[in-house]
VMD Tcl script that builds the backbone (N, CA, C; Angstrom):
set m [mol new atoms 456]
animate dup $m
set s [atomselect $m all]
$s set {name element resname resid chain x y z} {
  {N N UNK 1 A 150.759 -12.453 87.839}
  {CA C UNK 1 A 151.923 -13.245 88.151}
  {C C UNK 1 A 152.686 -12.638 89.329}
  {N N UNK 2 A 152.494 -11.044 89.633}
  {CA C UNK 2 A 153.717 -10.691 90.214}
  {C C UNK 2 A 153.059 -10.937 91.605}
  {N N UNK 3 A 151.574 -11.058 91.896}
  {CA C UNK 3 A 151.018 -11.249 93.416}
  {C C UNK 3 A 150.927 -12.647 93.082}
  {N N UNK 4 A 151.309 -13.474 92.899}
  {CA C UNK 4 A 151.970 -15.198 93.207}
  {C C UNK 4 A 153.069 -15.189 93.990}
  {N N UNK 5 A 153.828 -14.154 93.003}
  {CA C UNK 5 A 155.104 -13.774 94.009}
  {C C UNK 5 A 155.318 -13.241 95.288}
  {N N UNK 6 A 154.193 -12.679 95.494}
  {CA C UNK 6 A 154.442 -12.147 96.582}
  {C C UNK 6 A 153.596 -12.697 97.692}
  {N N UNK 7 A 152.477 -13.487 97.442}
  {CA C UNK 7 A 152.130 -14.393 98.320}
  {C C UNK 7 A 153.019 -15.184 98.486}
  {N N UNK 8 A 154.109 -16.212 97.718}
  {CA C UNK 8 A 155.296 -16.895 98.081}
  {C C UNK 8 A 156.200 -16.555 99.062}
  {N N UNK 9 A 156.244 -14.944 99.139}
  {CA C UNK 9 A 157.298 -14.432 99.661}
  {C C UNK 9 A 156.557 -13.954 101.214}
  {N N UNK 10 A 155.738 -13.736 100.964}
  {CA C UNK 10 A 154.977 -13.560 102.389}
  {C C UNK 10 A 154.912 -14.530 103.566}
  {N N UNK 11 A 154.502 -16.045 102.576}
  {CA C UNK 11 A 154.250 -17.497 103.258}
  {C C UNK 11 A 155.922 -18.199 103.837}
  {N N UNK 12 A 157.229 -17.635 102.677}
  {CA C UNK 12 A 158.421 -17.902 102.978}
  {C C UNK 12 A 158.313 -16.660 104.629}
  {N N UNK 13 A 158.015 -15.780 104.552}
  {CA C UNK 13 A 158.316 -14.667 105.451}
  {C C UNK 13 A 157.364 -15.024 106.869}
  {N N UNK 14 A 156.808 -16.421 106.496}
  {CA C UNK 14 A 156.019 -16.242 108.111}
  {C C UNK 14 A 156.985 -17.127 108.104}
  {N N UNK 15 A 157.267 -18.187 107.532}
  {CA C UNK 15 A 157.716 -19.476 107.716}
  {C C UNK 15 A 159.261 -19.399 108.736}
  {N N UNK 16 A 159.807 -18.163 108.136}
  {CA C UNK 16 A 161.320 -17.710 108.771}
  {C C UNK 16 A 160.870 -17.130 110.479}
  {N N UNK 17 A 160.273 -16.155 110.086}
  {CA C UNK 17 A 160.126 -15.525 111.345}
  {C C UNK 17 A 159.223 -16.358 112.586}
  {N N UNK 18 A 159.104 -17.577 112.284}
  {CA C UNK 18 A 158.747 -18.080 113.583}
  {C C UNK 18 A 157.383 -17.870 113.744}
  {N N UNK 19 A 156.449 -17.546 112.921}
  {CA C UNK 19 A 154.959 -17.677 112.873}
  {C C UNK 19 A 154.569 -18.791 112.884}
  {N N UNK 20 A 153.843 -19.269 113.449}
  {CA C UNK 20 A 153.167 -20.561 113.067}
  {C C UNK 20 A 151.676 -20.978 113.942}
  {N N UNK 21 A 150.868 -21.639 113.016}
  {CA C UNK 21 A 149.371 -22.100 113.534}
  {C C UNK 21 A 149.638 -22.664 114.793}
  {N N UNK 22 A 149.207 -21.996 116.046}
  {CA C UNK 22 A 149.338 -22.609 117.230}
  {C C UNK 22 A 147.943 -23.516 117.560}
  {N N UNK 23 A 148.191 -24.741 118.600}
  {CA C UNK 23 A 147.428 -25.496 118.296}
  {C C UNK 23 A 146.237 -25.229 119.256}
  {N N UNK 24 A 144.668 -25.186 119.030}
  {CA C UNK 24 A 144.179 -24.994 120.321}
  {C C UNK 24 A 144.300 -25.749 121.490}
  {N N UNK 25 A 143.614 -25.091 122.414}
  {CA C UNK 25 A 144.221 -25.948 124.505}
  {C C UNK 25 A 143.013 -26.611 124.083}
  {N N UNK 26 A 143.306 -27.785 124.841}
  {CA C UNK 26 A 142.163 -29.077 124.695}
  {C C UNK 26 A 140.707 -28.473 125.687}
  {N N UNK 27 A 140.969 -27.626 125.989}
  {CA C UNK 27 A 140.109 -27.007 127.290}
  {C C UNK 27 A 139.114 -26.367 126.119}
  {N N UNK 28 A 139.500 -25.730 125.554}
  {CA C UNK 28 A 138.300 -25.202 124.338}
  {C C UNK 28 A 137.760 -26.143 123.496}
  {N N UNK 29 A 138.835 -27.070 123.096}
  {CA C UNK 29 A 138.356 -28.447 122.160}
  {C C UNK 29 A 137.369 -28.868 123.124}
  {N N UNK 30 A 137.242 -29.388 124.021}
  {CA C UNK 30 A 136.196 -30.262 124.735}
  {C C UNK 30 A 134.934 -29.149 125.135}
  {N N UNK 31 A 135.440 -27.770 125.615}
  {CA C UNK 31 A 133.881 -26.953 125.493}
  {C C UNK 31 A 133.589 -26.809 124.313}
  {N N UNK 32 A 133.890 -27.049 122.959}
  {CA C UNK 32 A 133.354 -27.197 121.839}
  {C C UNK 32 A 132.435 -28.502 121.756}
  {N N UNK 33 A 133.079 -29.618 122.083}
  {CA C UNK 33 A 132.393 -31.079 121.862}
  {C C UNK 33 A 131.344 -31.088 123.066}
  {N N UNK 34 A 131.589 -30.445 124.366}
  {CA C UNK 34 A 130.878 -30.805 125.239}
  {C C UNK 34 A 131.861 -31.789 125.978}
  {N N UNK 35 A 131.618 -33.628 125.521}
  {CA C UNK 35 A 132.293 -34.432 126.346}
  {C C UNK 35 A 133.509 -35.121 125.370}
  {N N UNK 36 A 134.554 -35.817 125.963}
  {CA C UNK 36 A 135.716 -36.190 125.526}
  {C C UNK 36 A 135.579 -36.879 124.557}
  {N N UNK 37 A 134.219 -38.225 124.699}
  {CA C UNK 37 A 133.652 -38.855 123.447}
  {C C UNK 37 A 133.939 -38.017 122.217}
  {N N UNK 38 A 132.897 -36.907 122.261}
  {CA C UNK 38 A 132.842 -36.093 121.207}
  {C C UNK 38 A 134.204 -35.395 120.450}
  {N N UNK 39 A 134.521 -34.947 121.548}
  {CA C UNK 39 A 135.642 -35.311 121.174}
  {C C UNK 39 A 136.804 -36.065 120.109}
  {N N UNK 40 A 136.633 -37.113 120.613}
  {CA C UNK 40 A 137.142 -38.267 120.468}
  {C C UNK 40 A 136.876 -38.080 118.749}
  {N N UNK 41 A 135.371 -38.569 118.559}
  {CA C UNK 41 A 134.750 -38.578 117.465}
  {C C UNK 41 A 134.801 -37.862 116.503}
  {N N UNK 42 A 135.942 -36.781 116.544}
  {CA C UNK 42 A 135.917 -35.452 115.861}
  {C C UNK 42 A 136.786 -35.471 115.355}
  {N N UNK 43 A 138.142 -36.367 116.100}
  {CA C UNK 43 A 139.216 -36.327 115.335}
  {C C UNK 43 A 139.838 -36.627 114.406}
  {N N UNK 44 A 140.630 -35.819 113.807}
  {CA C UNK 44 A 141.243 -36.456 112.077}
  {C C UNK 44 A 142.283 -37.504 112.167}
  {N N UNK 45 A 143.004 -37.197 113.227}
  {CA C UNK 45 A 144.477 -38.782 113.489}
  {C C UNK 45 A 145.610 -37.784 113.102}
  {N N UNK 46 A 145.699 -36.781 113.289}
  {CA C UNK 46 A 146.827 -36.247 112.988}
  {C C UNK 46 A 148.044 -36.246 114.757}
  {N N UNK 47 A 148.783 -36.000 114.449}
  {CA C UNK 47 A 149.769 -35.708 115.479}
  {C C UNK 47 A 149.046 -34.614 116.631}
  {N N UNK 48 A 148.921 -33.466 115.963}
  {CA C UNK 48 A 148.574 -32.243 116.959}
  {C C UNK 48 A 147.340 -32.627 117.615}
  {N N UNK 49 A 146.334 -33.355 116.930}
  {CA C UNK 49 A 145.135 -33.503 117.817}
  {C C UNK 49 A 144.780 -34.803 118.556}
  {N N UNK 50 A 146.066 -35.750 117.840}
  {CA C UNK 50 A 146.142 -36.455 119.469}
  {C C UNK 50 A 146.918 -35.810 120.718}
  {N N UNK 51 A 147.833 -35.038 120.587}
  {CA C UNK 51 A 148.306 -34.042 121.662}
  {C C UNK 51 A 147.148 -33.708 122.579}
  {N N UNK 52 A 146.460 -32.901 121.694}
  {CA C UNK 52 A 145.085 -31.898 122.294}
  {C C UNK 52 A 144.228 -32.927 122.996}
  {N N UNK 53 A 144.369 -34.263 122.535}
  {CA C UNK 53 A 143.418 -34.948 122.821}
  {C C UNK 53 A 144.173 -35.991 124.077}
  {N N UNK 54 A 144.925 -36.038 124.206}
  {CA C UNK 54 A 145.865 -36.513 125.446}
  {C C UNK 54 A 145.491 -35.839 126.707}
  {N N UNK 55 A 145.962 -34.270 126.127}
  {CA C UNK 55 A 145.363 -33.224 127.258}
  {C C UNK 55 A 143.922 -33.311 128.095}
  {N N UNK 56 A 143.541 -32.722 127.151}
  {CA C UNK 56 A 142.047 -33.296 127.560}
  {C C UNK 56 A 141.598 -34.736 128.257}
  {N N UNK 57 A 141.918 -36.148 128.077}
  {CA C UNK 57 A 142.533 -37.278 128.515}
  {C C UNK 57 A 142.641 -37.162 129.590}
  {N N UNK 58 A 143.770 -36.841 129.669}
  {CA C UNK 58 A 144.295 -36.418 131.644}
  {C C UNK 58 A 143.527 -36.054 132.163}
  {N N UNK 59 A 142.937 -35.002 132.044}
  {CA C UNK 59 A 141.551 -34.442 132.792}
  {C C UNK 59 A 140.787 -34.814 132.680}
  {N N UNK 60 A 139.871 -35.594 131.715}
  {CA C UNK 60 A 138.641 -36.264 131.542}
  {C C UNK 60 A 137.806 -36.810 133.147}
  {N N UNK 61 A 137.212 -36.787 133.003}
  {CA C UNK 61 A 135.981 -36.555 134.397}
  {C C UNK 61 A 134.885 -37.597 133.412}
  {N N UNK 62 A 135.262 -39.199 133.226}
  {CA C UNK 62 A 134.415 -40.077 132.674}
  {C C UNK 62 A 132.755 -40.327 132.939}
  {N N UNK 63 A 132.469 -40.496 134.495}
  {CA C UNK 63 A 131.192 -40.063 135.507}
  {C C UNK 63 A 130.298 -39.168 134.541}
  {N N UNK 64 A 131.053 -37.947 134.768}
  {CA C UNK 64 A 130.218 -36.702 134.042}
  {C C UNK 64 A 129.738 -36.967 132.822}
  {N N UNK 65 A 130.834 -37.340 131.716}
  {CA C UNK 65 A 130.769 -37.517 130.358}
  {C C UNK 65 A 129.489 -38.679 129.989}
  {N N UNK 66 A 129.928 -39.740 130.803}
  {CA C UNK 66 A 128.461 -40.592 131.080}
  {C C UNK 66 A 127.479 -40.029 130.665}
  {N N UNK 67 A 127.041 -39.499 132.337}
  {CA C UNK 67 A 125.668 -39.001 132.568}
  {C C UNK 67 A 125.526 -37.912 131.815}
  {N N UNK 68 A 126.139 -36.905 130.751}
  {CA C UNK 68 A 126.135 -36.362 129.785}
  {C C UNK 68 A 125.483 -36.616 128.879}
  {N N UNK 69 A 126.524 -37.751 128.169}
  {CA C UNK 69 A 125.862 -38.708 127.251}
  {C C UNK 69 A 124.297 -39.432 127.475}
  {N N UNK 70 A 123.941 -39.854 128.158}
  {CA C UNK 70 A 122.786 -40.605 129.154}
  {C C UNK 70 A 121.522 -39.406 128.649}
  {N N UNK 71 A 122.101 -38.296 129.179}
  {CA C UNK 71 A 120.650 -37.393 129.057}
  {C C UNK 71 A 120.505 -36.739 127.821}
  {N N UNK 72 A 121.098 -37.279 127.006}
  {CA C UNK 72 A 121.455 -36.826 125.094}
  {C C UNK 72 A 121.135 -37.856 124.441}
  {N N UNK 73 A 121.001 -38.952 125.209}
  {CA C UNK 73 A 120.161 -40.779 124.185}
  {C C UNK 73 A 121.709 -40.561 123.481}
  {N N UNK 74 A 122.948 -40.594 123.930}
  {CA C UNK 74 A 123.576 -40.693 122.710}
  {C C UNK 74 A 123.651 -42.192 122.640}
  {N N UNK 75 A 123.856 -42.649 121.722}
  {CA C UNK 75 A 124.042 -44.664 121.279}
  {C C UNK 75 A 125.123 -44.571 120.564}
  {N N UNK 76 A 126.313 -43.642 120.492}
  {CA C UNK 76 A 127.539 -44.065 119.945}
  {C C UNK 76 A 128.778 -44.663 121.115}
  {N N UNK 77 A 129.623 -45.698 120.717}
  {CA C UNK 77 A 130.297 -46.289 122.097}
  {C C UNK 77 A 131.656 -45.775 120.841}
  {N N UNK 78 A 132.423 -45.850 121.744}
  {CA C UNK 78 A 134.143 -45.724 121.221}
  {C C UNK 78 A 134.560 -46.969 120.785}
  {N N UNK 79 A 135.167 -46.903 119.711}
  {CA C UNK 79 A 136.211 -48.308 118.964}
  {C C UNK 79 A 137.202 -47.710 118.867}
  {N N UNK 80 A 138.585 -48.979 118.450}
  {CA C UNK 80 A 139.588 -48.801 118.312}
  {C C UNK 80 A 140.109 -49.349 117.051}
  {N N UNK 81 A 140.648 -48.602 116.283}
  {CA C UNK 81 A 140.976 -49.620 114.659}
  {C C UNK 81 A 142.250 -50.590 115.527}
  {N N UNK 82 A 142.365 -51.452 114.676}
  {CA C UNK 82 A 143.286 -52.346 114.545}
  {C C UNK 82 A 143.221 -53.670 113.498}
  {N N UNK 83 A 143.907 -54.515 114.264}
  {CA C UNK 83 A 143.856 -56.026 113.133}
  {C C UNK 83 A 142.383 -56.324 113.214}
  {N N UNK 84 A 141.417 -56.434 114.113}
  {CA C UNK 84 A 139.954 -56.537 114.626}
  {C C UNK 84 A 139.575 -54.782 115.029}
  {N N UNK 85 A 138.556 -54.580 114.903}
  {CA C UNK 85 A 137.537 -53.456 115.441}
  {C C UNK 85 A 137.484 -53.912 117.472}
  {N N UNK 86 A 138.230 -53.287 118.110}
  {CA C UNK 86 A 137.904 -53.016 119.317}
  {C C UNK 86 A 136.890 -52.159 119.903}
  {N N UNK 87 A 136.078 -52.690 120.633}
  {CA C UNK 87 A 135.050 -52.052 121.849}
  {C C UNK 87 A 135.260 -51.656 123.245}
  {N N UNK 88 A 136.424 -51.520 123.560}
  {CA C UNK 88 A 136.616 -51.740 125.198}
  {C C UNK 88 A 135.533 -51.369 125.733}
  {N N UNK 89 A 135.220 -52.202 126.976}
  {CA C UNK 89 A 134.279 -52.199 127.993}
  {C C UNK 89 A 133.103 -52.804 127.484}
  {N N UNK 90 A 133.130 -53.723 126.352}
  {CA C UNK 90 A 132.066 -54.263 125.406}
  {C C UNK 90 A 132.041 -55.486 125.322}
  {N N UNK 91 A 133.280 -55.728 124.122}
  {CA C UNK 91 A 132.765 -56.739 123.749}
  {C C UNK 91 A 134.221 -57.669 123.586}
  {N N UNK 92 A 134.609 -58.145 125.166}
  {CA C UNK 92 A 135.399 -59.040 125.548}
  {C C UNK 92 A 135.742 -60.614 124.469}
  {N N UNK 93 A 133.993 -61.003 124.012}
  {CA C UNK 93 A 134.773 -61.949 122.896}
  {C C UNK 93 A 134.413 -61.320 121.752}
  {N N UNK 94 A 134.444 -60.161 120.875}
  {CA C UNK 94 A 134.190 -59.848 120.051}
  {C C UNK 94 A 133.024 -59.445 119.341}
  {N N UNK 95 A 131.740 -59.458 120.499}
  {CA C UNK 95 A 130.643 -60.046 120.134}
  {C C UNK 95 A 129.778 -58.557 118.767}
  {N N UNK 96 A 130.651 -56.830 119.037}
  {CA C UNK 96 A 129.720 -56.251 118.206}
  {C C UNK 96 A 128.948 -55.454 119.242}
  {N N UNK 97 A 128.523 -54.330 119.072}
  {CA C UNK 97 A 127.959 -53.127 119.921}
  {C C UNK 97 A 126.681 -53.799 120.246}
  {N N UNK 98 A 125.888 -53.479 120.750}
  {CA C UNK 98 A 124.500 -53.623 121.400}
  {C C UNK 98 A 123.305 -53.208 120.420}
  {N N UNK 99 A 122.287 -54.521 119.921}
  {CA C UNK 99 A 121.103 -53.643 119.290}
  {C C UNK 99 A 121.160 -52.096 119.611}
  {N N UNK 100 A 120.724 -51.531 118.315}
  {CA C UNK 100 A 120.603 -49.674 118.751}
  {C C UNK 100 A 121.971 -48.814 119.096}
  {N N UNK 101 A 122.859 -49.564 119.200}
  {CA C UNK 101 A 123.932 -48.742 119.326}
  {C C UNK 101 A 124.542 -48.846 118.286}
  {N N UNK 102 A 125.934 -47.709 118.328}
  {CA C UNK 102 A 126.941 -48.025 116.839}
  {C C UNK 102 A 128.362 -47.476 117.113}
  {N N UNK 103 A 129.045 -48.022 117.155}
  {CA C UNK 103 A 130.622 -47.416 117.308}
  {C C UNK 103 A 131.301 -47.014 116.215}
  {N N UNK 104 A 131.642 -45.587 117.201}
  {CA C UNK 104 A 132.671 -44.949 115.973}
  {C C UNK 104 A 134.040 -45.252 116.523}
  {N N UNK 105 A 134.673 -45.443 115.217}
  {CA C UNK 105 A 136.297 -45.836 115.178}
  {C C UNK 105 A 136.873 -44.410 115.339}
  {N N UNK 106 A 137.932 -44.365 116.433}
  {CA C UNK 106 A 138.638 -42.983 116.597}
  {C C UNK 106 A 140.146 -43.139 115.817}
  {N N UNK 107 A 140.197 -42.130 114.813}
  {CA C UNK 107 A 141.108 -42.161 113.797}
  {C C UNK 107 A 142.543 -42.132 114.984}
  {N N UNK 108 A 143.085 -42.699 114.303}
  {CA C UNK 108 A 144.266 -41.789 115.538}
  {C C UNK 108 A 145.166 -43.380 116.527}
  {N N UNK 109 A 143.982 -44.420 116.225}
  {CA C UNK 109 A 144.329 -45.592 116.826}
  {C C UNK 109 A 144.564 -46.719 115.986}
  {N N UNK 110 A 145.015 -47.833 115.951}
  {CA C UNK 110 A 146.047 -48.694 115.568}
  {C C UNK 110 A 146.565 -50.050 116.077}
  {N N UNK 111 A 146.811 -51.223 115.564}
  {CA C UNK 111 A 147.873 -51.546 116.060}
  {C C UNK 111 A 148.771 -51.508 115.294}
  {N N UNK 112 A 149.434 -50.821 115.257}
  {CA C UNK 112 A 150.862 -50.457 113.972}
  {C C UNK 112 A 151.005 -49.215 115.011}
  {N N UNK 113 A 151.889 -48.949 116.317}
  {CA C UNK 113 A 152.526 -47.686 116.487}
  {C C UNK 113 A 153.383 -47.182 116.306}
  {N N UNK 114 A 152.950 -45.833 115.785}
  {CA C UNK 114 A 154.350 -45.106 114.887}
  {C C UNK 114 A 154.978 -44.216 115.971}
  {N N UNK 115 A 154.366 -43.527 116.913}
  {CA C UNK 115 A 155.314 -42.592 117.591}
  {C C UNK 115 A 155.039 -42.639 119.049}
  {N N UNK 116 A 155.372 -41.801 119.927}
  {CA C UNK 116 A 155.398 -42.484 121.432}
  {C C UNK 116 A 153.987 -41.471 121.701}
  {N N UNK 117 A 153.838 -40.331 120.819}
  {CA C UNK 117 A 152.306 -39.921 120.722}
  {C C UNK 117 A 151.473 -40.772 121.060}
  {N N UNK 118 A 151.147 -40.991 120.211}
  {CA C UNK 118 A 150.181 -42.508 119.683}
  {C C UNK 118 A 150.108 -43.361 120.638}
  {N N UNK 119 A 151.452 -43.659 121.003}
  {CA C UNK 119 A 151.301 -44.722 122.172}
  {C C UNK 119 A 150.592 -44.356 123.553}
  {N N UNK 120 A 151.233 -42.912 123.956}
  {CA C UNK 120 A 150.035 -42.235 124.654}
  {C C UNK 120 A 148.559 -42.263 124.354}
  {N N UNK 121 A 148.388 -41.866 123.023}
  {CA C UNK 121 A 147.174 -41.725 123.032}
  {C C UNK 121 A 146.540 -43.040 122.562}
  {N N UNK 122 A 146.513 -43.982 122.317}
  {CA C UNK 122 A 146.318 -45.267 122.079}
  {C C UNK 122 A 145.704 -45.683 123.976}
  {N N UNK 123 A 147.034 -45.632 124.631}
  {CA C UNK 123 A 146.407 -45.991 126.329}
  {C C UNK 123 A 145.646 -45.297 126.978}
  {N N UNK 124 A 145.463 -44.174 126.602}
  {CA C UNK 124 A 144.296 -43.106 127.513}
  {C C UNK 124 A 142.923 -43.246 126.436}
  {N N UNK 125 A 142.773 -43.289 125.494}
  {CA C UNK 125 A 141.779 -43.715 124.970}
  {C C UNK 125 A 140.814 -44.687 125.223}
  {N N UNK 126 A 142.010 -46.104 125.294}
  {CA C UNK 126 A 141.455 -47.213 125.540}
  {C C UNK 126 A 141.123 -47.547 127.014}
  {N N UNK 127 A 141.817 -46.750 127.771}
  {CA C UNK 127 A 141.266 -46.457 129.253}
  {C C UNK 127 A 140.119 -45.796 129.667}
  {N N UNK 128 A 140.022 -44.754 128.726}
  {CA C UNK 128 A 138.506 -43.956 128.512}
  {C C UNK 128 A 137.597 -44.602 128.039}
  {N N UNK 129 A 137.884 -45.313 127.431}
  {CA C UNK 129 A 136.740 -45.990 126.126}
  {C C UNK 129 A 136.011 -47.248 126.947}
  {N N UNK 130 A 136.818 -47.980 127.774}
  {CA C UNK 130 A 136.688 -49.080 128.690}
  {C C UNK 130 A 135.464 -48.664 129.536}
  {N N UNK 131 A 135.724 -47.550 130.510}
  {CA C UNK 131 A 134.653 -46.953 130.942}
  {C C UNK 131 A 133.788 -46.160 130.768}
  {N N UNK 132 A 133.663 -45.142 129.330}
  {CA C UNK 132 A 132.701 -44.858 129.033}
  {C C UNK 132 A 131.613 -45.439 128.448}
  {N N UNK 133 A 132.091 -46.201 127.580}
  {CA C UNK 133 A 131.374 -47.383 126.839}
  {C C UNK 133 A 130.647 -48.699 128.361}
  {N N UNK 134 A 131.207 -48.846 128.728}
  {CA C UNK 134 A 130.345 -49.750 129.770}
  {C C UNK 134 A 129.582 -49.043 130.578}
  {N N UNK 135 A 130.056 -47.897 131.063}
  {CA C UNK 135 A 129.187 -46.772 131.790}
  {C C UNK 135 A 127.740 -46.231 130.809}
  {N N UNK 136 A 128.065 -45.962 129.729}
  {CA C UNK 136 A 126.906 -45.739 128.693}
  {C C UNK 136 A 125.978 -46.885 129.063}
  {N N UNK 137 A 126.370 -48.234 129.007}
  {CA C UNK 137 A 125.687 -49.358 128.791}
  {C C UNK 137 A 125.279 -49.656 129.707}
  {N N UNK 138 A 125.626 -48.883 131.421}
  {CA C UNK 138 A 125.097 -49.280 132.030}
  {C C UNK 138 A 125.498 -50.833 132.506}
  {N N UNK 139 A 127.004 -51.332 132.438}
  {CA C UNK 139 A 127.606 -52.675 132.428}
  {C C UNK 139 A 128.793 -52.418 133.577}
  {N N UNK 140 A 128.862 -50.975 134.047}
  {CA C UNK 140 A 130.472 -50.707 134.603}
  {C C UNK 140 A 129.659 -51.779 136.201}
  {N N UNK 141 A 131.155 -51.902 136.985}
  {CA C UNK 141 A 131.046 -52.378 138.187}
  {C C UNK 141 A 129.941 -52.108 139.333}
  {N N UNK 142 A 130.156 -50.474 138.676}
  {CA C UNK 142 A 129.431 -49.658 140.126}
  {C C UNK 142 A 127.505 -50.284 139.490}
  {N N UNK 143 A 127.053 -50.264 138.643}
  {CA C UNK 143 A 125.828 -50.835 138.386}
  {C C UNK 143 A 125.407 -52.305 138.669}
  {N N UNK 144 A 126.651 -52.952 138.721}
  {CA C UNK 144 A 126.525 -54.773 139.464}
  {C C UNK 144 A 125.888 -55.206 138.357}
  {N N UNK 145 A 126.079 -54.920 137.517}
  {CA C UNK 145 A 125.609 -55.480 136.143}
  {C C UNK 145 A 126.686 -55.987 135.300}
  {N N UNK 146 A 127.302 -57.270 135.041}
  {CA C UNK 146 A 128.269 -57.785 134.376}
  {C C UNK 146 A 128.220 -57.861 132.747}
  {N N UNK 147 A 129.464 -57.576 132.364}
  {CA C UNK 147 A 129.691 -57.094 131.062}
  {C C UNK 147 A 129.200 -58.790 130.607}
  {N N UNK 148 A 128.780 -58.407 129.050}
  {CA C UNK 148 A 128.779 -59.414 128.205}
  {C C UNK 148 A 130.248 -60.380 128.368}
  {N N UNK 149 A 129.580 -61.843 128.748}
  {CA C UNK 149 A 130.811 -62.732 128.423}
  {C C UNK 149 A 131.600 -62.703 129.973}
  {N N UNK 150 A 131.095 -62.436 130.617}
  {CA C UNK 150 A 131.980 -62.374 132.188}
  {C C UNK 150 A 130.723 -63.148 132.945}
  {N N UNK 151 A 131.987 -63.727 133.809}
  {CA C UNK 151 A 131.508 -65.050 134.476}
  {C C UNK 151 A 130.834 -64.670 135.765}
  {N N UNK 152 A 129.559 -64.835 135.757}
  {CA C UNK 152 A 128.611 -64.453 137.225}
  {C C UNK 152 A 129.056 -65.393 138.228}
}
mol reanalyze $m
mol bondsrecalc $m
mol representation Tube
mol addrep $m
């Protein structure tokens, strides 16, 4: 009983003195994942790791992450939860990922926004997601290949 107590008093004693779990720099998060996707895909939806994941965001180098992805066969595209399952850079009327592919939903997104977080990270996502996902597919501009549902 008496080391309950004193783990209590230890956990009160970081809690005062200003200890606390600092969060990692998105710069290690992404050399962990490799690319921002992965990233992406990793996350739980909490506050701190859409931060981390904002960071990373800003810097994102989409091109690279591509041709990353490309030489890994990866077939996962980015979604967005909401009232409908979003695809950006996909599927303009709704149409559903591509035979062989499969989208993962990145926790963290919504339409219900709760904080100006979110709202950040909600627009850099879906800005990322737009072009990685069509870049994966091989649908972006620079290929002259028009997305599903766009008028030739």
């Amino acid at each position: 009983m008496r080391s309950v107590y004193v783990l209590v008093w230890l956990a009160g004693a970081c809690a005062v003195s200003g200890v606390r779990h600092q969060r990692p720099a998105a710069r290690q998060e992404t050399a962990k994942a490799g690319t921002i996707a992965e990233l992406l895909f990793s996350l739980d939806g909490t506050e701190t790791q859409m931060k981390v994941a904002i960071d990373a965001l800003a810097r994102s180098d989409v091109a690279r992450d591509v041709g990353t992805a490309k030489r890994r066969g990866e077939r996962r595209l980015i979604g967005l939860y909401g009232y409908a399952v979003e695809i950006p850079g996909v599927d303009e009327n709704g149409g559903g990922p591509p035979n062989g592919y499969i989208t993962v939903l990145i926790k963290g997104t919504s339409d219900f926004i709760r904080t100006e977080t979110q709202a950040r990270f909600q627009q850099l996502v879906r800005e990322y997601a737009e072009k990685y996902n069509s870049g994966l597919l091989g649908l972006s501009s620079e290929s002259g290949v028009a997305p599903p549902g766009a008028m030739r």
